[in-house]
C-alpha positions as a LaTeX table, in Angstrom:
\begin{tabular}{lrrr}
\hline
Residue & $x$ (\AA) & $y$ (\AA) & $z$ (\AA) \\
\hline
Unk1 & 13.98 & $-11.42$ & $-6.59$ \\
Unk2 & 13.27 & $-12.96$ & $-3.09$ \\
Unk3 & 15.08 & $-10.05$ & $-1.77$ \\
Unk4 & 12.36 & $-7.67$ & $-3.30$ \\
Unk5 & 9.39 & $-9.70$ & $-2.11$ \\
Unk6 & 10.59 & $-9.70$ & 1.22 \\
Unk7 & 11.32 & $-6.00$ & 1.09 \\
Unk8 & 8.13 & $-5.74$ & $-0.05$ \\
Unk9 & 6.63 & $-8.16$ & 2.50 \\
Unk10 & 8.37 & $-6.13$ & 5.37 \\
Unk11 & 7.44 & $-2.67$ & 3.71 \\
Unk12 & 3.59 & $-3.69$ & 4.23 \\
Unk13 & 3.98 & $-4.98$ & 7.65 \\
Unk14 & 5.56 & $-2.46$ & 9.42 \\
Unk15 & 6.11 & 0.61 & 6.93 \\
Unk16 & 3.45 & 2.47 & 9.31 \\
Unk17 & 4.65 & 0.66 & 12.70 \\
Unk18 & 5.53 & 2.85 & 15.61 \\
Unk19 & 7.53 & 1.53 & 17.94 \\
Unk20 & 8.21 & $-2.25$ & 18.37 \\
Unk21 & 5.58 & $-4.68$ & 16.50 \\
Unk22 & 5.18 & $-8.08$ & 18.11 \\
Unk23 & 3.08 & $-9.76$ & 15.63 \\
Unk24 & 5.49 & $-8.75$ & 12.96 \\
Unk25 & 8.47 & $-11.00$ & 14.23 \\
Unk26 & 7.46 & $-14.19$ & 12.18 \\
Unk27 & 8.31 & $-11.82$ & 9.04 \\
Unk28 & 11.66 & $-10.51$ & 10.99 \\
Unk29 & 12.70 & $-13.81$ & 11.51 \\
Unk30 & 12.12 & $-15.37$ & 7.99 \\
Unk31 & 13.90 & $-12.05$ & 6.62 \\
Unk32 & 17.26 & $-12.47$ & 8.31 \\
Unk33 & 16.80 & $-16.22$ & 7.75 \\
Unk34 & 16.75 & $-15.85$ & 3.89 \\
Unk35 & 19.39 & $-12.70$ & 4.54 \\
Unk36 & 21.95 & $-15.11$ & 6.22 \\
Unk37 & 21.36 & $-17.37$ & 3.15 \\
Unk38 & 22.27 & $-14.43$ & 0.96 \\
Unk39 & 26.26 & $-15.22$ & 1.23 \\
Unk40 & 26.12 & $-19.08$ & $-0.22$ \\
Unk41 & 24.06 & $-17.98$ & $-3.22$ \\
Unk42 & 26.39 & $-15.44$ & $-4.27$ \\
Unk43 & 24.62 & $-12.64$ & $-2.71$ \\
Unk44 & 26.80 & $-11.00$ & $-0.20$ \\
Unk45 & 26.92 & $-7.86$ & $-2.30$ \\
Unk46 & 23.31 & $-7.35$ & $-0.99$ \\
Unk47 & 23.31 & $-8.35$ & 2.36 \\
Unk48 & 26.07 & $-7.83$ & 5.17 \\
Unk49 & 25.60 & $-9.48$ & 9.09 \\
Unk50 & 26.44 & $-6.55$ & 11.85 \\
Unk51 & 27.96 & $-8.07$ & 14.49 \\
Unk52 & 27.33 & $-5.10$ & 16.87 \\
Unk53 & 23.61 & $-5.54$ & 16.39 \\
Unk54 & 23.81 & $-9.12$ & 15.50 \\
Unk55 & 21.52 & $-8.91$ & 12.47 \\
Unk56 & 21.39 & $-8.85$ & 8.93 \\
Unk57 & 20.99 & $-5.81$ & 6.90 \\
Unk58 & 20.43 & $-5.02$ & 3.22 \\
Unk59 & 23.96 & $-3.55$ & 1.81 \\
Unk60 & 24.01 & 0.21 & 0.60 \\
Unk61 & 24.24 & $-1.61$ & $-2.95$ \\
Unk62 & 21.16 & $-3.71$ & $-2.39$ \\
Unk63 & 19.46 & $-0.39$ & $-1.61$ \\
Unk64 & 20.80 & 1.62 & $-4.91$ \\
Unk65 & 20.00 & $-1.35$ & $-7.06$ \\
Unk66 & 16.63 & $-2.50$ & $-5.91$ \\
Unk67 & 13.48 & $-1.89$ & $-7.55$ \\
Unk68 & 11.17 & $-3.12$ & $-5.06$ \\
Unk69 & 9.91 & 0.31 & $-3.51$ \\
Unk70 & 9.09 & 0.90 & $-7.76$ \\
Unk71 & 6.44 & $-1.78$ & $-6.90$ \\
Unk72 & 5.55 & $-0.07$ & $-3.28$ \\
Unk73 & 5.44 & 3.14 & $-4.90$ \\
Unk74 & 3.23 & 2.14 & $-7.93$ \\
Unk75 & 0.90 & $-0.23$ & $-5.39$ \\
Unk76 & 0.47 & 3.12 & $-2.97$ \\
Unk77 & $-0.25$ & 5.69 & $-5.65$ \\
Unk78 & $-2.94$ & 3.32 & $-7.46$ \\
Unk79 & $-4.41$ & 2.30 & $-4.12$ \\
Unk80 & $-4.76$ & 6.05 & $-3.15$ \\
Unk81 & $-6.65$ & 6.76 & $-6.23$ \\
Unk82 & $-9.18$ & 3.74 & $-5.57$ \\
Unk83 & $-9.71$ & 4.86 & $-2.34$ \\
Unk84 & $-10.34$ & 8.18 & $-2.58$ \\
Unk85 & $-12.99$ & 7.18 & $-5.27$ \\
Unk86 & $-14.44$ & 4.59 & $-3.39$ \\
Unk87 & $-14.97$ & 7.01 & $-0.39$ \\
Unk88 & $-15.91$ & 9.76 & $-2.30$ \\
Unk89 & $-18.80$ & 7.51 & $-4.45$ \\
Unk90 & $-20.17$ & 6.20 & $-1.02$ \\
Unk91 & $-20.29$ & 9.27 & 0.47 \\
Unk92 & $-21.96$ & 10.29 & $-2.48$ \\
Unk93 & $-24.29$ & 7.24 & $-2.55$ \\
Unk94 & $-25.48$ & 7.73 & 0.88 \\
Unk95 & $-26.49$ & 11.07 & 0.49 \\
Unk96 & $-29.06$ & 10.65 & $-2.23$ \\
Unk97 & $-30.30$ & 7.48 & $-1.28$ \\
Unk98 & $-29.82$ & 7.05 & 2.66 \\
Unk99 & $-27.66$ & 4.29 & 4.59 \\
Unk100 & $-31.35$ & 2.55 & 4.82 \\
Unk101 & $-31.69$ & 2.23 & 1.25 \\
Unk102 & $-28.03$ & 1.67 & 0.24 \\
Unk103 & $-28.14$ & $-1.46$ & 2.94 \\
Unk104 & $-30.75$ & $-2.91$ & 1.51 \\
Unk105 & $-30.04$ & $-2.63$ & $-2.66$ \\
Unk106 & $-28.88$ & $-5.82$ & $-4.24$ \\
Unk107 & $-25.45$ & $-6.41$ & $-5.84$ \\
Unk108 & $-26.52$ & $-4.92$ & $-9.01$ \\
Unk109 & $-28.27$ & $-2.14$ & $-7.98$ \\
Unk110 & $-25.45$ & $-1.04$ & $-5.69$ \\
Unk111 & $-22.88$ & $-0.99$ & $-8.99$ \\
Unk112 & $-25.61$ & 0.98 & $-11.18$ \\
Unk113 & $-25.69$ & 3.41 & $-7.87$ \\
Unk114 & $-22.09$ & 3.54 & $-7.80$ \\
Unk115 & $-21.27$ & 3.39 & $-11.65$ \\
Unk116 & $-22.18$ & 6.90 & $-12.57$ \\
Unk117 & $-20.36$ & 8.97 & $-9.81$ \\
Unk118 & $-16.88$ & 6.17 & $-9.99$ \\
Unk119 & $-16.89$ & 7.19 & $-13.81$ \\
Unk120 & $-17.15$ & 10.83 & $-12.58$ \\
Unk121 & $-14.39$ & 10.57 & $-10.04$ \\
Unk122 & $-12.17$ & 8.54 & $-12.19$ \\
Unk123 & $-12.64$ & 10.91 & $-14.94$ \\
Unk124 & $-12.30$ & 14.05 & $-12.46$ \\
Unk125 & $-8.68$ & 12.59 & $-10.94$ \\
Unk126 & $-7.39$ & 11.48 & $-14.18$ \\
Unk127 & $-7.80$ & 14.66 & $-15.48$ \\
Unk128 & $-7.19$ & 17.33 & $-12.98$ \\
Unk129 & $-5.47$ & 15.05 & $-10.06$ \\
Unk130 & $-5.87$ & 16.80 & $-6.80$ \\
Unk131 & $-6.00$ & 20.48 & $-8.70$ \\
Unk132 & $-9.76$ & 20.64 & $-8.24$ \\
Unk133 & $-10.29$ & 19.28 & $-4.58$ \\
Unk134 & $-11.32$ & 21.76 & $-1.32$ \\
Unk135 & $-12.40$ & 21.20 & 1.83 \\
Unk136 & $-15.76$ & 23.43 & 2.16 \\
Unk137 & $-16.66$ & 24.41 & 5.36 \\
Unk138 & $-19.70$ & 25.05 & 6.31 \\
Unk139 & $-21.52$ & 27.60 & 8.89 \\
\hline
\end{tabular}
């Protein structure tokens, strides 16, 4: 199971990363320092040192077996879905009331604001997914 979290760690760090990522070495680090751990718990099956590269790497098995990106997968779908709603009720928001007014409505008055069209949205999604959704472009 530590093997999945730090899959998981490393998959949020630098899934989008191009190129080299300097503030992401702390995570490299503890990653082949729980990898070259793998071997005295019993875990060499998962993870195998290259001595060309002079790192460790999760084994082809470790990949086959793992159910970690399950987690990433689930985590990215439901997080696109919130998003999108979130974005779309703001945008929403803003347009009948103004940014002047949205800044200055209290916690409560924001959610009533935002209630109505996040039920609409959610509703909208869960029903017709992305079926219904165009870009309009105006003149």
């Amino acid at each position: 199971m530590l093997l999945q979290i730090l899959e998981i760690a490393q998959w949020v760090v630098g899934s989008h990363a191009v190129g080299p990522q300097p503030e992401a070495k702390p995570f490299d680090d503890l990653e082949q320092k729980i990898f070259a751990l793998a071997k005295e718990y019993g875990l060499d099956s998962l993870v195998k040192f290259d001595n060309r590269l002079e790192q460790y790497f999760e084994t082809r098995h470790y990949e086959e077996t793992c159910s970690a990106m399950e987690f990433v997968d689930k985590f990215e779908s439901d997080s696109f879905w919130e998003n999108l709603i979130d974005r779309l009720v703001e945008r929403d928001v803003v347009k009948k009331v103004g940014h002047k007014v949205l800044s200055e409505m209290g916690p409560k008055e924001r959610i009533m604001a935002y209630g109505e069209r996040e039920d609409f949205y959610a509703e909208e999604f869960e029903n017709h997914g992305l079926e219904r959704v165009a870009i309009v472009v105006e003149p």
